[in-house]
N, C-alpha and C positions, 0 to 999 in steps of 0.2 A: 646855364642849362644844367638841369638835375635829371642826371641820366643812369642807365646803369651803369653799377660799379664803375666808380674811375681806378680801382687798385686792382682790377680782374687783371689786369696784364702783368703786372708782375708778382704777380703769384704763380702764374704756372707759364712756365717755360716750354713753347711749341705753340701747335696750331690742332683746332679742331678736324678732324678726320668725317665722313658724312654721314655718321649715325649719333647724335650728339640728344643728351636731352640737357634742356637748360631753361633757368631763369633767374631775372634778377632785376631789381632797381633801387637808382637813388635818388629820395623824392625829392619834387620839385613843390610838393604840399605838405603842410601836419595835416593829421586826425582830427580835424573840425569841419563843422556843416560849412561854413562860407570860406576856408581855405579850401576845400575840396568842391563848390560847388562855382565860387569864380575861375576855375583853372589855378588859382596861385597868384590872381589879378589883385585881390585885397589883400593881400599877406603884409604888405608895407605900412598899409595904413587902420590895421585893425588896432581896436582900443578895449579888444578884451586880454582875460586872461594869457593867454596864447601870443601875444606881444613879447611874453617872456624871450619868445622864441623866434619871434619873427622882425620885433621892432622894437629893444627895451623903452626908448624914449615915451612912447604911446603909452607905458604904465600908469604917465603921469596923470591920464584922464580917468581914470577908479578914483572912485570916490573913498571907499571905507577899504574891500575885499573882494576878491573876484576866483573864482575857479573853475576849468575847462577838466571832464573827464568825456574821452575818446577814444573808437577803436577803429582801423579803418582796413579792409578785405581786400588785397590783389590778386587778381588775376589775368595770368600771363601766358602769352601765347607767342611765337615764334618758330618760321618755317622755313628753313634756308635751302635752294635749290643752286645746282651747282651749271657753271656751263656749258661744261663739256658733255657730261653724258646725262644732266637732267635728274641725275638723284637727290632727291631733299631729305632733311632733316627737321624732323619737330622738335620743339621745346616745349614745356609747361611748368609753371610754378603758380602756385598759391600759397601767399602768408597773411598773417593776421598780424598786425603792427598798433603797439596800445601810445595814449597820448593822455598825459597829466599836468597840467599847469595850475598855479595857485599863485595868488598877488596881494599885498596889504599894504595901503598906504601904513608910511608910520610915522609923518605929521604932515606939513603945510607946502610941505616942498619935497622932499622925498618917497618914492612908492619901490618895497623890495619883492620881488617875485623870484619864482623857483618851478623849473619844470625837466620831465622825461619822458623822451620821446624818442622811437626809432629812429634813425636817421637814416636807415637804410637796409639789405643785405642781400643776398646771393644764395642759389642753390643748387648745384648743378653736377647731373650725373649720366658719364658718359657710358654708353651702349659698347664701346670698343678701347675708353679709353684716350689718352692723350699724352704726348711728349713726345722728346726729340729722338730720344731710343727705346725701344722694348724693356729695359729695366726702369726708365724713370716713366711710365705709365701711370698717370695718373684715372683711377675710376670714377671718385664721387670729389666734389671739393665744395665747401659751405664758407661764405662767412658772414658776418653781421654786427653792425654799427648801433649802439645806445649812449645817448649823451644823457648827461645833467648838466642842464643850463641855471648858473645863479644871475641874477640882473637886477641893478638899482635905475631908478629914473630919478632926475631931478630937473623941477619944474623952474625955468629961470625967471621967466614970469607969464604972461595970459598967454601970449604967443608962441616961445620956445620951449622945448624943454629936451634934452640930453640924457642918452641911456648909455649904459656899457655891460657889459657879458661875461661872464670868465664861466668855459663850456671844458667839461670833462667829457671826454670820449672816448668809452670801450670799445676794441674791435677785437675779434674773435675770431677762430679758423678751426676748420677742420678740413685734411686729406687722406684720401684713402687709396693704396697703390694696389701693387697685385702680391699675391702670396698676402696677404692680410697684413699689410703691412699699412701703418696709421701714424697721421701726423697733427696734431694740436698745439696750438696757441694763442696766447692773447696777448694785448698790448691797452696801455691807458697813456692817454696823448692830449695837452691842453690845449685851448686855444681862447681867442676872446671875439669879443665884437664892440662896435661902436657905432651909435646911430643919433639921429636928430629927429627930430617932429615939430612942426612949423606952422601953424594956423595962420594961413596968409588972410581969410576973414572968417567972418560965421560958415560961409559955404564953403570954403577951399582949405583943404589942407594937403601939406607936403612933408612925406616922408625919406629919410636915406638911412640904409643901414650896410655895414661893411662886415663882412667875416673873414678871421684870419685861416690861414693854411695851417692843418692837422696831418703831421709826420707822425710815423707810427714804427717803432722796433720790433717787432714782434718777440717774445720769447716762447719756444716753445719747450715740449714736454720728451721730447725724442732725441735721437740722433736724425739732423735733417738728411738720409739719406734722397730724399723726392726732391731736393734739391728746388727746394721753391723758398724765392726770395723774401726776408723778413721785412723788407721796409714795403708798408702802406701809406699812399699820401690822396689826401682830397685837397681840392684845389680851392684858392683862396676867392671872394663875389662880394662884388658891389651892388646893390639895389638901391633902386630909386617908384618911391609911388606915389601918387595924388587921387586924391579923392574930392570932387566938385559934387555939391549938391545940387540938381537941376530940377525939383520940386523938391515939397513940401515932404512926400513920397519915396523921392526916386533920390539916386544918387549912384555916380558913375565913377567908376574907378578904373585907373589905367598905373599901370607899372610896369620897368624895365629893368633888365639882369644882364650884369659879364660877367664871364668867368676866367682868369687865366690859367687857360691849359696848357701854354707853352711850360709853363711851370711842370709841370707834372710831366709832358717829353719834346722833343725840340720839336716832334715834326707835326705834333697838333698848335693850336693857336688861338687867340681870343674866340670867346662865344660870347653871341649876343642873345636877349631874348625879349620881345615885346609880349602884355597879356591885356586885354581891355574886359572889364567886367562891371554888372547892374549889381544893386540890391535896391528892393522895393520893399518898402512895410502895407499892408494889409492886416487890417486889423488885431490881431493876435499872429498876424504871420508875419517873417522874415522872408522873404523871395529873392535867391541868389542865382546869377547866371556869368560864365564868363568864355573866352576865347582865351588860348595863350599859346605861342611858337618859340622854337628856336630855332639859332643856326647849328651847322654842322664843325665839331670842331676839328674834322680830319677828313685830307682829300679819299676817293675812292683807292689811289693808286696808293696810300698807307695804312687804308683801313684793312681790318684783321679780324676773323672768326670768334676771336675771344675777346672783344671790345668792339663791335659794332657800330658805335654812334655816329647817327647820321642828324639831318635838322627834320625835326617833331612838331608836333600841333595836337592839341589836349581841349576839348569842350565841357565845360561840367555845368550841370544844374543841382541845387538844390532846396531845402525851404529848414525853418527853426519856429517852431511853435511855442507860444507863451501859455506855459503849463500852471502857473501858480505865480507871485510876486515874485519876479527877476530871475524866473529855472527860467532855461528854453532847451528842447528837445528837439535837435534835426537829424537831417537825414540827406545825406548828397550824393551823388554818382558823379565819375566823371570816365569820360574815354580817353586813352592817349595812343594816337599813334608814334611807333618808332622810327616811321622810315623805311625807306627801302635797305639800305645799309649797303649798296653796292660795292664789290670790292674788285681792282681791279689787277689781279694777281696772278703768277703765270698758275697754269693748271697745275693741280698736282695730288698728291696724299695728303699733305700739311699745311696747305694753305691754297684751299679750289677760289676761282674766281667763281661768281654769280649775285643774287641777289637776294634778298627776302620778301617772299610772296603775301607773307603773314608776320606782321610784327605791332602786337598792341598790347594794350594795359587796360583792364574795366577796372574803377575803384568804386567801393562803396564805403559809405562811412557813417555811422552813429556817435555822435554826439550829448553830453549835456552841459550844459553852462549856465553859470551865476552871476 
């Protein structure tokens, strides 16, 4: 489950108060027309450029050179109502997140690729404020996630072939307290992957691809008077995807995700996530459509104002036009809901129980590829 921020919680120490504006997420797609347009259903088994990122081993079907330029539009909406006396709080954010991937075989067996891509980030700024006393107040707090991903595939022969990853990851911060008082930092944190791609015949294929856990030290630029914690961590997933072709046409793709969040704090727990998704050719068109859900990976009686996640469900359609010899230009939307995010906590200042009446994501995304 790619959700928002897994590191929002320790970053800021307390609980949101009811006038809050906020948003944030971490995707569950890249910036391409059929990652964004299956839900995140083909991510496992795609064989373009963007494999860099999603499934190195799949490099190994480029033939010469391939390259994915992407940008892809969030917007975000969140309404949280409280139980006691019914006041809610809105949120909004909108970002624009770019995506670059490039790949080149470089002989008969090996294919090396290289990509940068958001991976994420946060933006969020309180109407009143936040913390556990009046002097650690926090007003606005930002932060955000860019990787470079390096990746080789090697092709063991017609059926198999094995990728691996070695992923640099910036993460960045800003806080803003009261009296003008400001906090910055960033941090760079490795990490890798490992995957397989498996041609069980001409129509089936099966992909797994594993990412490790990305711990992050923060250094910052101040004295941390705001008292907000340096270490960032995202949590470590397995995927798994298959792609059957059931015409000539059509071809259907299904994939599943865990994630361990016990990792990240004891009282969340495995997530799971199923995504089932089409692509159709039509003439010069690509035609992409998918479903995809998660679970939730914390009970209501643990969930919290500033980490919400509950279990989600995302629809995306989109199409890739054959513009010229091997460009294609698409275009994808997808919706995701969050959740209700119920929290089941006693009433109070710093921590209201209720629910969320509004909690979604619209993406759109532009694409082109070679």
């Amino acid at each position: 489950m790619k959700v928002n921020l897994t590191t929002l919680s320790l970053l800021l120490a307390g609980a949101v108060i009811p006038c809050v504006q906020a948003g944030g997420l971490n995707l569950s797609q890249i910036a391409t027309a059929k990652s964004v347009g299956t839900a995140g259903a083909g991510n496992i088994t795609t064989n373009d450029a963007s494999a860099v990122i999603t499934n190195a081993a799949n490099l190994s079907e480029i033939e010469e050179s391939a390259w994915i330029l992407g940008v892809q539009y969030l917007n975000v909406e969140s309404n949280f109502v409280r139980d006691d006396n019914s006041a809610s709080s809105t949120g909004t954010n909108q970002q624009v997140l770019p995506h670059l991937s490039f790949a080149s075989r470089l002989n008969d067996k090996w294919v090396a690729g290289i990509a940068l891509h958001a991976d994420g980030g946060v933006g969020i700024k309180y109407s009143q404020g936040v913390g556990a006393t009046p002097y650690e107040l926090i007003n606005e707090n930002s932060i955000s996630a860019l990787n470079l991903t390096t990746s080789l595939a090697y092709q063991i022969n017609d059926q198999l072939s094995l990728g691996s990853s070695l992923i640099l990851q910036h993460a960045s911060l800003k806080a803003q307290g009261l009296k003008g008082r400001e906090l910055k930092g960033d941090s760079l944190a490795t990490g890798f992957g490992l995957s397989a791609n498996y041609q069980v015949s001409e129509d089936t294929q099966f992909g797994i691809r594993y990412q490790s856990q990305f711990d992050h030290d923060l250094s910052f630029d101040s004295n941390n008077d705001l008292r907000i914690s340096p270490n960032l961590t995202w949590v470590k997933s397995l995927g798994l995807g298959v792609r059957q072709s059931v015409t000539q046409n059509l071809d259907l793709l299904v994939s599943t995700n865990m994630e361990g969040w016990q990792d990240y704090d004891e009282k969340y727990s495995t997530t799971y996530s199923v995504g089932v998704g089409v692509e159709y050719v039509y003439d010069d068109w690509l035609l992409y459509s998918g479903v995809s859900g998660d679970t939730s990976p914390v009970s209501s009686q643990n969930r919290d104002v500033l980490l919400p996640l509950d279990a989600q469900w995302r629809i995306g359609l989109g199409a890739e036009r054959k513009v010229s010899h091997d460009l294609h230009l698409g275009l994808s939307y997808q919706y995701q809901n969050l959740g209700d995010g119920e929290i089941d906590a006693n009433s109070g200042l710093f921590q209201p129980s209720g629910r969320y009446d509004t909690n979604r994501v619209h993406f759109i995304t532009l694409s082109l590829r070679y």
